[in-house]
N, C-alpha and C positions, 0 to 999 in steps of 0.2 A: 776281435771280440771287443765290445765298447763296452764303456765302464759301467754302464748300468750292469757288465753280465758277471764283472770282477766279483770274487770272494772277498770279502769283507772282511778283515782283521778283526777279528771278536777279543772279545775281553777272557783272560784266565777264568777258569773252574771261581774260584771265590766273589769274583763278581754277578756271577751267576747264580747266585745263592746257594752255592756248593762251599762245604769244608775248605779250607787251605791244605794244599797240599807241600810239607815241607819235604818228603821222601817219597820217589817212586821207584818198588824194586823190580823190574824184569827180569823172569826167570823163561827161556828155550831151549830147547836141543839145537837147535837148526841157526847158526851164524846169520844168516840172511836174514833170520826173522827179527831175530835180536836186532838187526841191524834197523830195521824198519820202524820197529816198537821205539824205541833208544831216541832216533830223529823224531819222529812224531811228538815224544813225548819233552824231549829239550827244544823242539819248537813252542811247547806252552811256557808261556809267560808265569812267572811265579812258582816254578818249581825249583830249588836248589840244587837237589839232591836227588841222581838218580844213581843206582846200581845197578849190575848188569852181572846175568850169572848164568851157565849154560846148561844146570843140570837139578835133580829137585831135590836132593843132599845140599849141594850149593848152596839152593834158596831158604832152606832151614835154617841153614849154619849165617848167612847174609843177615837173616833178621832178627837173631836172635842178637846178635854184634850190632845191628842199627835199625830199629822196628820201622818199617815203612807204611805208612798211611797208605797207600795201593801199593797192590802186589799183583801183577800181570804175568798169570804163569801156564806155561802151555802145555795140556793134557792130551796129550797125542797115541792112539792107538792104544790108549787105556793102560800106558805103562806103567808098574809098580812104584817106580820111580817118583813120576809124574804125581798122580794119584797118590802116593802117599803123603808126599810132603805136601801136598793140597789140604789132607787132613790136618798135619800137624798145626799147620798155618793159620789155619781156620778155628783151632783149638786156641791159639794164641792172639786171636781176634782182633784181625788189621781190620782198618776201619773198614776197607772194601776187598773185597778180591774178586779178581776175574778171571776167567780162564779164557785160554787164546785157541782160537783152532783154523786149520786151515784142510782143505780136505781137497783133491781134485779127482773129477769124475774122469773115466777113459773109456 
């Protein structure tokens, strides 16, 4: 592949005319997913601070101990869990929140 076809190293979220982001919490069930959000996200430039938490009790209890600017939390087969702490979260108004899904057809 020649360089013209290289990924280009972009600049962080705040040069982009986005917020700075001093805290990102990830919240999964699934190790692996976590795992992938986690690298992704300590590959951007300009974030200090991220937490990592497996369940959606966790992520309540996570933010409320250290408020995160994005909250990446994954809503999977509509569990109570999931789903709830989504509410609470959202009551507590991170700047952003996102929810994560992964879904595969058979």
């Amino acid at each position: 592949m020649g360089a013209a076809h290289r990924n280009p190293v972009t600049p962080g979220p705040a040069a982009a005319g986005w917020p700075a982001l001093s805290r990102v919490l990830i919240c999964d069930d699934r190790r692996d997913v976590r795992g992938v959000l986690t690298d992704m996200v300590r590959a951007l430039p300009g974030i200090p601070d991220v937490g990592v938490v497996g369940d959606g009790p966790a992520a309540v209890r996570a933010y409320a101990t250290a408020p995160a600017d994005l909250v990446l939390i994954g809503v999977h087969r509509g569990t109570a869990a999931g789903t709830g702490a989504l509410r609470l979260l959202l009551d507590r108004d991170p700047m952003f929140l996102c929810t994560v899904g992964a879904f595969v057809l058979r």
